[in-house]
N, C-alpha and C positions, 0 to 999 in steps of 0.2 A: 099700163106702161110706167105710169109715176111708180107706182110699188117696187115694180120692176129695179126701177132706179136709184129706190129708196136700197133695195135688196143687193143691187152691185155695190152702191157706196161702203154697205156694211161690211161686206167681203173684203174690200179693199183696206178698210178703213182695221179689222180684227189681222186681216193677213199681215198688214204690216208690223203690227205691232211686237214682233220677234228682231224686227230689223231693226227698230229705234231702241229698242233696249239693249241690243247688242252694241249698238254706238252710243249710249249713254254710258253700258259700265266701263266702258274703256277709261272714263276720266274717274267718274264716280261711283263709291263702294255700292253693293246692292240697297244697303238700310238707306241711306240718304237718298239713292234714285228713287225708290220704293216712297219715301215721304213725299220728294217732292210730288210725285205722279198722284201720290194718292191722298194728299195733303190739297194741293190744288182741284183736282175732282170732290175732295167731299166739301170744298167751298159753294163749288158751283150745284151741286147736287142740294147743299142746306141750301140757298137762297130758291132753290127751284122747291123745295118743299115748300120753304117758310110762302112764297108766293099762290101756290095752288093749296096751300090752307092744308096739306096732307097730315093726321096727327099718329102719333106715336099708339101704338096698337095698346087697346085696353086688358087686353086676355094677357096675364102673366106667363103663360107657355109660349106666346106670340112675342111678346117682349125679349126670352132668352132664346126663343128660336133665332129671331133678329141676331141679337147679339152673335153668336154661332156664324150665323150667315157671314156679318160683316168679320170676321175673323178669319172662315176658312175660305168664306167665299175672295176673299180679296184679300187682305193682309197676309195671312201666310203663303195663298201660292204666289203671289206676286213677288213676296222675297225669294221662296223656291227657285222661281224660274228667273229672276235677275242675278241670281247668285250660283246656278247653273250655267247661265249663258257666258259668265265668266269662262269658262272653256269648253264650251264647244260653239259650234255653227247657231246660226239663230234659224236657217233651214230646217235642220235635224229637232232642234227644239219644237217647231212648230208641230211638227210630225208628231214629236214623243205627246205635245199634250193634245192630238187630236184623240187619245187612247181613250178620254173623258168616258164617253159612252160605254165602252167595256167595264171601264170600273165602277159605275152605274148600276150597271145589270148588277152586278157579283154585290154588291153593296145593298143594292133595292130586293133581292131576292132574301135576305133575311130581316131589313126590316119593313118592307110592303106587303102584306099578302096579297095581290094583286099582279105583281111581278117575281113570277115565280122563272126560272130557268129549264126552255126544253130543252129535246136535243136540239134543232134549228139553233139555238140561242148558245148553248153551249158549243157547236160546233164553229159559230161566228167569233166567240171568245179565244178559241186555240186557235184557230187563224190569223186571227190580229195580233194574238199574244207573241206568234211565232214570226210575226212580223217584226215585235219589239226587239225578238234576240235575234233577227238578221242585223237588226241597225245595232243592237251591242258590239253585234262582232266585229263591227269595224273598229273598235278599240283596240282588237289585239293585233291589227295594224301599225304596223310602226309609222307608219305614214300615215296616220291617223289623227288630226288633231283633238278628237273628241273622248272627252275624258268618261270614265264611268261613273265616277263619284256626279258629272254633270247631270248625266243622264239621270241617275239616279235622282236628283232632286227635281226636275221636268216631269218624270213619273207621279214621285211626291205630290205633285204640287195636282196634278189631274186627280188622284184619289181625293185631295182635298175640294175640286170643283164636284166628284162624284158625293162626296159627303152633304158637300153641300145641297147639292139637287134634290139628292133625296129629303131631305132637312124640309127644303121649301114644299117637297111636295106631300109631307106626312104633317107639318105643324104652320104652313103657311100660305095653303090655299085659299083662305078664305081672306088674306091680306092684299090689298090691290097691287098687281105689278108694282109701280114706277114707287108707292109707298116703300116695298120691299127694296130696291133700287138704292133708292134716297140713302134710307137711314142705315142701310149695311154698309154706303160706301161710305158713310158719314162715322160710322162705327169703325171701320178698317181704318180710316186713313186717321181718325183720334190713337188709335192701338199705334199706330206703326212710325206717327209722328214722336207721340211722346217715348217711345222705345230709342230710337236713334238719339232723342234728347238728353238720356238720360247716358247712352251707353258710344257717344261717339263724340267725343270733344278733342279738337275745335269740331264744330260745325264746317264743311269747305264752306269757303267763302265763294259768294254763286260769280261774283267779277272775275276768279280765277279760271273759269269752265269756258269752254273754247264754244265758238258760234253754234257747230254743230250739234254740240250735245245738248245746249239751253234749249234748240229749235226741236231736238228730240225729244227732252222734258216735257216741256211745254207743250207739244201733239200729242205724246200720252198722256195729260193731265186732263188737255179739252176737248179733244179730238176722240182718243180710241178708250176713254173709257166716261165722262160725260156725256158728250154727245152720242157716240156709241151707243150705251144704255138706250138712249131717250129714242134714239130709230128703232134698235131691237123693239122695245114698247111698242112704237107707235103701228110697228110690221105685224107684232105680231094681234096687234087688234083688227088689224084690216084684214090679215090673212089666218090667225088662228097658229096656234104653237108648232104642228105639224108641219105645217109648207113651209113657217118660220126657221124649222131647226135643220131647213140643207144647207144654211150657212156653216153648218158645222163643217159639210163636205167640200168646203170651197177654199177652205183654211189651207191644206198643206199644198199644194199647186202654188199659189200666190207666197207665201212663207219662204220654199227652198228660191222660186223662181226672183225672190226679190233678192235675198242671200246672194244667189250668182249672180245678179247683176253688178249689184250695189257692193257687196263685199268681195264677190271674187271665192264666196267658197265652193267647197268640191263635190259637185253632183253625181256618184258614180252611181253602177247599176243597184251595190245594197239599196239606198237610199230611194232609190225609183223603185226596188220590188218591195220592200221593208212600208213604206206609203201605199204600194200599193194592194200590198194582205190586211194593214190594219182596216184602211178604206173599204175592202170588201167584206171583212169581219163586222164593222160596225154596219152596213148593209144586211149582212146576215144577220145579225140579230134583231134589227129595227124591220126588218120586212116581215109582214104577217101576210102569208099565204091563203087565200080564199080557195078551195077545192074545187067550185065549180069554175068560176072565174080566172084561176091562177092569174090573181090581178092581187097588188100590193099595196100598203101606204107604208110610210116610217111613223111609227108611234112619238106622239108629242113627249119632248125632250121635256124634262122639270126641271130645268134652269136655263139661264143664257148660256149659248157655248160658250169653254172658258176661252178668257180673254186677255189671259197673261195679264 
């Protein structure tokens, strides 16, 4: 049952995380949201290394794998998807980056040999895919507030959480979790702090930023991507990365669901069928068929679902 509870908080805790950024860029550009979020996680992440004695990997391919990680793994999608959410729903967002797994497969199939693409797996990819261009077409809506250039970088930002998985799981298995964790986000948020320092003057000044948005900062800094990490870790040492990775599947439900509430955006039927081809695409591809059995598991995920 603790697991259990450890496994809702995460849900809750990843799903939201489309809603506070969409009420953070309303005041603040994507690069300074993106510093602060990920400027104050890699504090709290370096003091959780420096304490559990964790050290910087010896193997120089482990070292640039690192590097890579904390760039695409976190600093670049993280501006993708804050600089996307500028126009559109944080709903729709959640949805476009649940794609993660699709671009996975297509990405790991040429550089794992191990994950090759059946039909099973390719049929789960054009399902979900065809998911993605029901939810485009609500653009050509005039009633549509959702941009395509938005979308478009939401997408982005999943190829890059797909890059990265693969990354972790060709040059960084043998590096411990929460190691891996640490020093990428410790690496992201050095890349993304000193880029807006260099390239966004004045700095906002944080006294000028309204209640809401510092309280939304500030729970993406230590809430949905600090402590986040550290339950993902800790789940998935008790449970193993398979049972670990249906938090992927729990993402867009709680995403659109927190949007209508809290923002008031527009749930219509694309958006319910469009969530609900990708969901069963990634289903398809992650279920492995037993012939005698026609009994299934989902193949363990090589990285955390992404986490905006």
């Amino acid at each position: 049952m603790r697991h259990w509870t450890t496994f809702g908080f995460l849900t809750l805790i990843w799903g939201s995380s489309f809603l506070l950024i969409k009420i953070g860029v309303e005041e603040l550009e994507p690069l300074p949201l993106v510093s602060l979020r990920l400027g104050g996680a890699a504090l709290i992440m370096g003091m959780l290394v420096a304490l559990t004695r964790r050290s910087w990997p010896s193997n120089p391919r482990e070292r640039a794998a690192l590097v890579v990680v904390g760039l695409v793994n976190t600093a670049v999608p993280f501006t993708l998807i804050t600089w996307g959410e500028q126009n559109i729903d944080s709903g729709l967002a959640t949805v476009l980056n649940a794609t993660t797994p699709l671009f996975t497969l297509a990405i790991a199939h040429v550089a794992l040999a191990d994950e090759r693409i059946t039909p099973q797996k390719a049929a789960g990819l054009i399902i979900g895919f065809l998911g993605v261009a029901l939810l485009a077409s609500r653009d050509a809506e005039s009633s549509s507030p959702n941009s395509f250039s938005g979308q478009i970088a939401i997408l982005g930002a999943a190829v890059c959480y797909a890059i990265s998985g693969v990354t972790i799981r060709r040059y960084l298995h043998n590096v411990e979790p929460m190691t891996t964790a640490g020093y990428s986000t410790i690496i992201g948020g050095t890349a993304v702090v000193s880029v807006t320092l260099i390239t966004r003057q004045p700095i906002p000044a944080v006294n000028s930023l309204s209640a809401d948005t510092l309280l939304a900062v500030l729970t993406l800094a230590v809430v949905n991507t600090a402590i986040a990490y550290f339950l993902f870790y800790r789940l998935i040492h008790a449970w193993g990365a398979t049972r670990t990775s249906l938090v992927t599947y729990a993402l867009p439900p709680i995403g659109v669901t927190l949007g209508a509430i809290f923002l008031d955006e527009t749930v219509d039927w694309k958006i319910i069928a469009g969530a609900a081809l990708i969901m069963f695409g990634i289903v398809a591809v992650n279920l492995r068929m037993h012939p005698r059995h026609l009994t299934g598991h989902l193949k363990p995920q090589p990285s955390p679902p992404c986490t905006d």
